[in-house]
C-alpha positions in Angstrom: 0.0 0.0 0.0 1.2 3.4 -0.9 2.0 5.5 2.0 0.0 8.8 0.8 -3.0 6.3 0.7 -5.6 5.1 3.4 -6.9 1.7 2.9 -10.3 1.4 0.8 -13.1 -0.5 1.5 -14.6 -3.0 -0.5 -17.2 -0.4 -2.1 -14.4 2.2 -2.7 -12.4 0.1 -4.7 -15.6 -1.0 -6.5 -16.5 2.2 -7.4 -13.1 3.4 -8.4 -12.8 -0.1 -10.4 -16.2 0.9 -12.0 -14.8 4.8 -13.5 -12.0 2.9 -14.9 -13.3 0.5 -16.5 -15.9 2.2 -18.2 -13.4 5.0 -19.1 -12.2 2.5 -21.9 -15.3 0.6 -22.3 -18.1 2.9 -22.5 -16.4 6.3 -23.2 -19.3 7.9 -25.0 -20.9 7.7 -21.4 -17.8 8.9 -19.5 -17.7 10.7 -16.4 -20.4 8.2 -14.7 -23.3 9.6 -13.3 -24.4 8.3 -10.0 -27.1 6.0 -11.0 -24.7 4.7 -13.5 -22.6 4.2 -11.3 -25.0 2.2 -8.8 -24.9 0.1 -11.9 -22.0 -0.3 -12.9 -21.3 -1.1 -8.9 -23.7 -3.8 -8.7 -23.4 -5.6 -11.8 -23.8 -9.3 -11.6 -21.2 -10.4 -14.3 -17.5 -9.5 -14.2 -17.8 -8.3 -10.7 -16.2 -10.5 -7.5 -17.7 -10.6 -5.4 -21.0 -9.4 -6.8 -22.7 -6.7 -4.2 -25.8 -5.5 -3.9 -25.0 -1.0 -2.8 -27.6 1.6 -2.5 -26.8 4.7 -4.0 -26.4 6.4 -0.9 -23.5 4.3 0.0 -21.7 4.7 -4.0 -22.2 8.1 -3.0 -20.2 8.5 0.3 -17.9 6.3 -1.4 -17.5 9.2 -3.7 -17.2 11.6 -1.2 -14.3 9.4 0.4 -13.0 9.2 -2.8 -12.5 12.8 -3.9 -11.1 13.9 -0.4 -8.5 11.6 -1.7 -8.5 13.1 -4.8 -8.8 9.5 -6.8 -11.9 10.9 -8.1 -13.6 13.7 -9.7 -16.7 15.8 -9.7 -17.8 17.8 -12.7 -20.6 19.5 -13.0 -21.8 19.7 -16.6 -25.5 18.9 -17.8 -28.8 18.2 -15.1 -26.4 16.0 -12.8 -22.9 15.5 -11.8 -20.9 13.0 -13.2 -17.8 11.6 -12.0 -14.4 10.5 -13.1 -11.0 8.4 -11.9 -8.0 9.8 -11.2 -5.8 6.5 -10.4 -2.9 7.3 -12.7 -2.3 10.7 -11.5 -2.4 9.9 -7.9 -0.9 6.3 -7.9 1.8 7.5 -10.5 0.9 4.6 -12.7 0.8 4.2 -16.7 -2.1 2.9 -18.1 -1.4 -0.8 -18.6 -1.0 -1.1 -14.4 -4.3 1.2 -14.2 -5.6 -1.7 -16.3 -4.3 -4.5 -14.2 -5.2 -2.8 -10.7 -8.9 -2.1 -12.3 -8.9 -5.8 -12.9 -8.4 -6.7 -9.8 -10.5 -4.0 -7.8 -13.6 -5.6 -9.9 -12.8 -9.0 -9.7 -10.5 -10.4 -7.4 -7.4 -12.0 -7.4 -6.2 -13.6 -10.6 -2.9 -15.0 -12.8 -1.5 -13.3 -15.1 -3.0 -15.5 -17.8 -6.4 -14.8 -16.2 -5.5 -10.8 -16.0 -4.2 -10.9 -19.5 -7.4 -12.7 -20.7 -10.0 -10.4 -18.8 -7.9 -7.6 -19.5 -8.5 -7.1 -23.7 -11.3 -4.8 -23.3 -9.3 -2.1 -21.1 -6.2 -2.7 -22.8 -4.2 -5.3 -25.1 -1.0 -7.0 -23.7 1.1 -8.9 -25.8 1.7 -11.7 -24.3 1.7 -13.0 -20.6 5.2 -11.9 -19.5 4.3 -8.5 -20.5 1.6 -8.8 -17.7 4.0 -10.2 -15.6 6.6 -7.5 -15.6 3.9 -4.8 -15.1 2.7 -6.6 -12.2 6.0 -7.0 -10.5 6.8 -3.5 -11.4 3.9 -2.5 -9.4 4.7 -5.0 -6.5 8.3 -3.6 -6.4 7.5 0.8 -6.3 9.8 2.4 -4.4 6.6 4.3 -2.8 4.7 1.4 -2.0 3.4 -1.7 -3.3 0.4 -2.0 -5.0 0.3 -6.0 -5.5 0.8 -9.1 -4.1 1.8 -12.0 -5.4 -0.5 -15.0 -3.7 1.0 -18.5 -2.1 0.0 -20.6 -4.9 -3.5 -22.8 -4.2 -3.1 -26.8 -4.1 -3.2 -28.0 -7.4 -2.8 -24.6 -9.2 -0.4 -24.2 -12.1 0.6 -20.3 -11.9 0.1 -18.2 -8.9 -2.7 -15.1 -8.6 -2.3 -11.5 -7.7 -4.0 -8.7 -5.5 -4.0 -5.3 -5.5 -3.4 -3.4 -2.2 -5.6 -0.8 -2.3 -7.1 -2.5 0.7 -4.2 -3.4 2.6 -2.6 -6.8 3.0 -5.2 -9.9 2.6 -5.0 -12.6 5.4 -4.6 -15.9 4.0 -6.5 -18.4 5.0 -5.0 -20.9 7.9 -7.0 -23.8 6.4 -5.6 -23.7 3.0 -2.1 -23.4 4.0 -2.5 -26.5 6.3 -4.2 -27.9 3.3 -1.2 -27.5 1.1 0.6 -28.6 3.6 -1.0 -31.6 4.6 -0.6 -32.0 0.8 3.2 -32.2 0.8 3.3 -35.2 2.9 3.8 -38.5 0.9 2.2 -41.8 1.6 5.4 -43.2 2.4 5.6 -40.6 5.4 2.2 -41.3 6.8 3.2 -44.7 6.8 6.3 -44.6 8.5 4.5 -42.1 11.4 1.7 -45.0 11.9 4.4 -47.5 12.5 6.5 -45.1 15.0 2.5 -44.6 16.7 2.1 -48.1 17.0 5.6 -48.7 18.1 5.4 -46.2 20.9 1.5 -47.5 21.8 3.6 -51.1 22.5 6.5 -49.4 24.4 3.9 -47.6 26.6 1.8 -51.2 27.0 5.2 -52.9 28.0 5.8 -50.0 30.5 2.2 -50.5 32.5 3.2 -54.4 32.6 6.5 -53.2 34.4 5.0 -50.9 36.6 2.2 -53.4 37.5 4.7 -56.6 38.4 7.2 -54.0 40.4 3.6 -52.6 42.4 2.5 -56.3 43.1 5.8 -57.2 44.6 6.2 -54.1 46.7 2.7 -54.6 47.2 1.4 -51.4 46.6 -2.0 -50.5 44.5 -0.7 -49.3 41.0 -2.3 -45.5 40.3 -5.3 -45.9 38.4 -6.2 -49.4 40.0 
């Protein structure tokens, strides 16, 4: 996360996700006004995870969202309309705008996925030119603005985050999945043979103890 930058919410980033991406896909309609905002917001495909926002919440997230400059108000026509202003104030070209966008409005994904999901916004070459955006943006000098995920059991490439909303906390189960995962059969098997040895050891020891406790006769603890 940038250091100039508080963390968003979940509806923040959705709105902000919303102006950029119809910036390049509906720019006949660009600046947004609030109802198509609303939406844009609670659209039920391309959006993870889909939300259901009223417009008096879009529009405090606007209001939370100028203050930090990353949007703007004009006031042209009947009604205001609104714009982004993520490149400016992240200091970000437009392919990482793309990327970030991307993520805000659906989650983490690979760079496959993000170079896939990306066309509309804008065209990458191939998937290494995704990459190295991404890990440009994961390495700024003023602050990260991705992550690159622990890959998922069974997944072929890792998936990205932005950090517009701080640092996500990775589930405990998964991780003890994947680990779990790790351990071959040959491993299980050798700890259910040093169990069962150390079940015996422990019989033989009560035998002991109960011979020694009838000779001294005393009453074995337990008995």
């Amino acid at each position: 996360m940038t250091s100039t930058l508080p963390v968003l919410s979940l509806l923040e980033t959705r709105v902000l996700g919303v102006l950029a991406e119809k910036q390049r896909t509906v720019p006949d309609t660009y600046p947004l006004t609030l109802n198509t905002l609303v939406s844009g917001c609670n659209q039920k495909t391309s959006r993870d995870p889909v939300i259901e926002a009223t417009e008096a919440e879009v529009q405090a997230a606007l209001d939370s969202l100028k203050f930090m400059s990353l949007v703007m108000e004009s006031s042209g026509g009947r009604v205001a309309r609104y714009s982004h202003n993520i490149e400016r104030v992240l200091h970000i070209p437009t392919q990482s705008s793309a990327l970030i966008t991307l993520l805000m409005l659906r989650g983490p994904q690979t760079a496959g996925e993000l170079r896939i999901n990306c066309e509309r916004l804008h065209k990458f070459a191939d998937i290494s030119s995704v990459e190295s955006f991404l890990v440009e943006l994961a390495e700024r000098a003023a602050g990260a603005l991705v992550l690159e995920l622990p890959r998922q059991h069974g997944a072929r490439e890792n998936r990205w985050t932005h950090l517009l909303s701080g640092v996500p906390v990775i589930e405990e189960q998964a991780v003890a999945t994947h680990a779990a995962a790790d351990v071959s059969v040959g491993e299980i098997a050798a700890l259910k043979a040093n169990v069962a040895r150390l079940e015996a050891d422990v019989d033989g020891l009560k035998a002991l103890v109960g011979r020694l406790c009838a000779e001294l006769g005393v009453q074995a603890a337990g008995e």
